[in-house]
N, C-alpha and C positions, 0 to 999 in steps of 0.2 A: 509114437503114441500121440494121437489127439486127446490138447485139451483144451476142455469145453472150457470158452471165456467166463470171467469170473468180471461184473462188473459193481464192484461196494459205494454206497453213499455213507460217507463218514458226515453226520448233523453236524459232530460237534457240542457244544453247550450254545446252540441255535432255537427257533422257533417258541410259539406257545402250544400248546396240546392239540387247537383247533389246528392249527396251520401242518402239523405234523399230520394229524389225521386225512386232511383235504391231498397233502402232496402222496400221502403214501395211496390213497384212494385212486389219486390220476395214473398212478405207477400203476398199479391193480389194473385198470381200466383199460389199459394199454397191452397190459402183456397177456390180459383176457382175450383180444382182439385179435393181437398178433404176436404168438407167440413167438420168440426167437429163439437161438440157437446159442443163447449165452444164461449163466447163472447170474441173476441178480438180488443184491442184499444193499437191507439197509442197516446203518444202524446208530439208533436214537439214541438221545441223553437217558438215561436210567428209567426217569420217571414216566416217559411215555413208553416204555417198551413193551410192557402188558398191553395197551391199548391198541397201538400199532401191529401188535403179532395179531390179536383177534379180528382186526380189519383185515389183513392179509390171508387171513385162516383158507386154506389150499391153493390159495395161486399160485404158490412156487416160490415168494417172494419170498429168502432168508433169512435172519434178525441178529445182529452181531451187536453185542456189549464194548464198549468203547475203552474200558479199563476193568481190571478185576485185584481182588488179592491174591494174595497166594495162600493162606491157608482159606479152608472149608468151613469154617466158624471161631467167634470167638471176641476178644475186646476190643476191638478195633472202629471207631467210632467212626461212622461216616464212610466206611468202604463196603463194597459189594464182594462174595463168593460166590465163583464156579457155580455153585448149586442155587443161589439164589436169580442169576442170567438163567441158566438152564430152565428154571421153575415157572418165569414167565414169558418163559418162549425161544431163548434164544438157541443158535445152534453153534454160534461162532462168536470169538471174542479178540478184540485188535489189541496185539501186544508188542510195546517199546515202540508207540509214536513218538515222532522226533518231541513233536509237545510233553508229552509225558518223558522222554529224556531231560530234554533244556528247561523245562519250567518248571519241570517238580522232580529233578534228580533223580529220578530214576536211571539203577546202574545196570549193565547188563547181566550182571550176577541175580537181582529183583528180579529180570526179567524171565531169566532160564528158569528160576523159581514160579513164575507163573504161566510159563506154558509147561513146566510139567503139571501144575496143580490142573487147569485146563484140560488136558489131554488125559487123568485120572479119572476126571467128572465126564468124559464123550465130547467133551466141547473143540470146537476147531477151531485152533490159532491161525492168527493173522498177526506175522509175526513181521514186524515194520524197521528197516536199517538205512541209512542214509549218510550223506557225510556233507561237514558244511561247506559255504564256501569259500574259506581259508584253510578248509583242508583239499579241497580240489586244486585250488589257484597252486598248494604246494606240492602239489603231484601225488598226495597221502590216500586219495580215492580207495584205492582195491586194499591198500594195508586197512584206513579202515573199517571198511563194507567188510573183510575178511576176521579181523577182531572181533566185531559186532554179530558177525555167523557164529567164529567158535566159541562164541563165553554167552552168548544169549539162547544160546543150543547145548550149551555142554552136557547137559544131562542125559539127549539126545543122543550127542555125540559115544558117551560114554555107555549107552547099553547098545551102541551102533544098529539103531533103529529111529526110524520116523514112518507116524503115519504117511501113507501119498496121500491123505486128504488133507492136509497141513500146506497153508498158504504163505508164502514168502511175498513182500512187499517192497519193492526200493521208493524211496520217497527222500530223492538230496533235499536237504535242506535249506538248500539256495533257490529251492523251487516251489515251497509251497505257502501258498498264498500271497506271493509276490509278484503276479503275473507272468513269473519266466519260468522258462519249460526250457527242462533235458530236449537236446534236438532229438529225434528217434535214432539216431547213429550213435548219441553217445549213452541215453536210456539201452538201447539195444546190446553196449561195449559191457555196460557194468549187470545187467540180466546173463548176459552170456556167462563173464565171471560168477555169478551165482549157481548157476546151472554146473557150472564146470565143479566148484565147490562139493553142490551136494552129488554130485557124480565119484568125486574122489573118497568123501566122507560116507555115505551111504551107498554107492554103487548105481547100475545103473538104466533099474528099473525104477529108482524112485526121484533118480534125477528127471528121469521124462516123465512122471507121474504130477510133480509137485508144480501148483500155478505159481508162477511169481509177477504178481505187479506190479504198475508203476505208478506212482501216486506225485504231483507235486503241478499244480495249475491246469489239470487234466478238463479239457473245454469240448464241446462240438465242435471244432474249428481243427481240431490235432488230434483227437483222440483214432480217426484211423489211419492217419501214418504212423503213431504210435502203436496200436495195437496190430498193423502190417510187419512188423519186425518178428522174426523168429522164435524170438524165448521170452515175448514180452504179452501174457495171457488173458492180460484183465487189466481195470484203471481202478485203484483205491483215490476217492473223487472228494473234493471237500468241497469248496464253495458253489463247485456247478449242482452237487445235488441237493443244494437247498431250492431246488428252484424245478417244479416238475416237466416244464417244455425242456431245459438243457438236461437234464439228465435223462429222459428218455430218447434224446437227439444221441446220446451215447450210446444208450444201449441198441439204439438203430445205425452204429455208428458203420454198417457195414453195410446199409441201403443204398 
């Protein structure tokens, strides 16, 4: 089965409203012109995301929410629901970044909690694993890429169904934002295992169905030997796509 590339700009807690607005305008601009053969999303700090969806309004451009809760309303001060992303535009929501892991304790128990809540409301997970690198150096890689499948999936697991529109993400965590990149031999080693994964757990039309990413210093310089690799679909991109030349240099990454 062909799948169509998926290429995500993760902002981050980046830019002012102006700058978001101008960069997601050049992206617009671009993929008016020439359209490619890849899906492209971005997705903004909370408070531009209304703005940004109406810039983009039919171009094709996607909108993903960066975090979300898990329940649909309620006393929770300071967080976002499912239905509040959905309401000003979004379509997709990034769930269990390494960030939201390491920096604000998020377990993967939180997590399975919030791609079911997501996947209740229509929203499409982007659902992000990775491991450090003291846990690579000790050879723990697939043990824990493999943890982090079944306990941030469980619930998944447990009615042994998954959307195929449900995106998988690896993003080590010795790779992002510290300028060093998975080579694509060994990005391409730990995609495989993932595939191999949802092949065993869901069977195996939804293993060839589901994109899996690779997120971690993704640049114009590597992103097509990277996305040259067999099971590696798309780039979940951080600091290149704050910047409208390198990440449309991505998304043309195949020019």
């Amino acid at each position: 089965m062909t799948r169509t590339p998926l290429i995500a700009g993760n902002w981050k807690m980046n830019l002012n409203m102006g700058e978001a607005i101008d960069l997601v305008q050049a992206i617009k601009a671009d993929i008016d012109v020439s359209k490619k053969d890849v899906d492209v999303l971005v997705a903004p700090p909370f408070t531009y995301i209304s703005e940004v969806a109406r810039t983009v309004d039919k171009s094709g451009i996607l909108i993903a929410g960066q975090n979300m809760h898990w329940d649909h309303s309620g006393a929770y001060t300071g967080e976002i629901s499912a239905y509040m992303l959905q309401d000003t535009g979004c379509t997709h929501v990034i769930l269990g970044h390494s960030e939201r892991r390491n920096l604000f304790g998020e377990t993967d128990e939180i997590i399975d909690r919030k791609v079911k809540a997501a996947l209740e409301r229509g929203l499409v997970p982007i659902v992000c694993v990775g491991e450090t690198l003291e846990q690579r150096e000790k050879g723990k890689t697939f043990d824990v890429i493999k943890d982090q499948l079944n306990m941030s999936l469980d619930n998944l697991k447990k009615n042994k169904s998954m959307p195929p529109s449900t995106v998988l993400a690896y993003e080590p965590v010795w790779a992002i934002g510290t300028g060093k990149t998975a080579s694509p031999e060994q990005a391409q080693e730990v995609h495989a295992f993932i595939r191999t994964w949802l092949n065993k757990n869901f069977g195996p039309n939804i293993a060839s169905s589901v994109r899996i990413l690779y997120g971690g210093s993704v640049k114009p310089t590597n992103a097509a030997e990277l996305m040259s690799q067999q099971d590696i679909d798309g780039a979940l991109i951080g600091g290149a796509s704050l910047k409208a030349d390198s990440f449309i240099k991505i998304i043309h990454y195949n020019d």
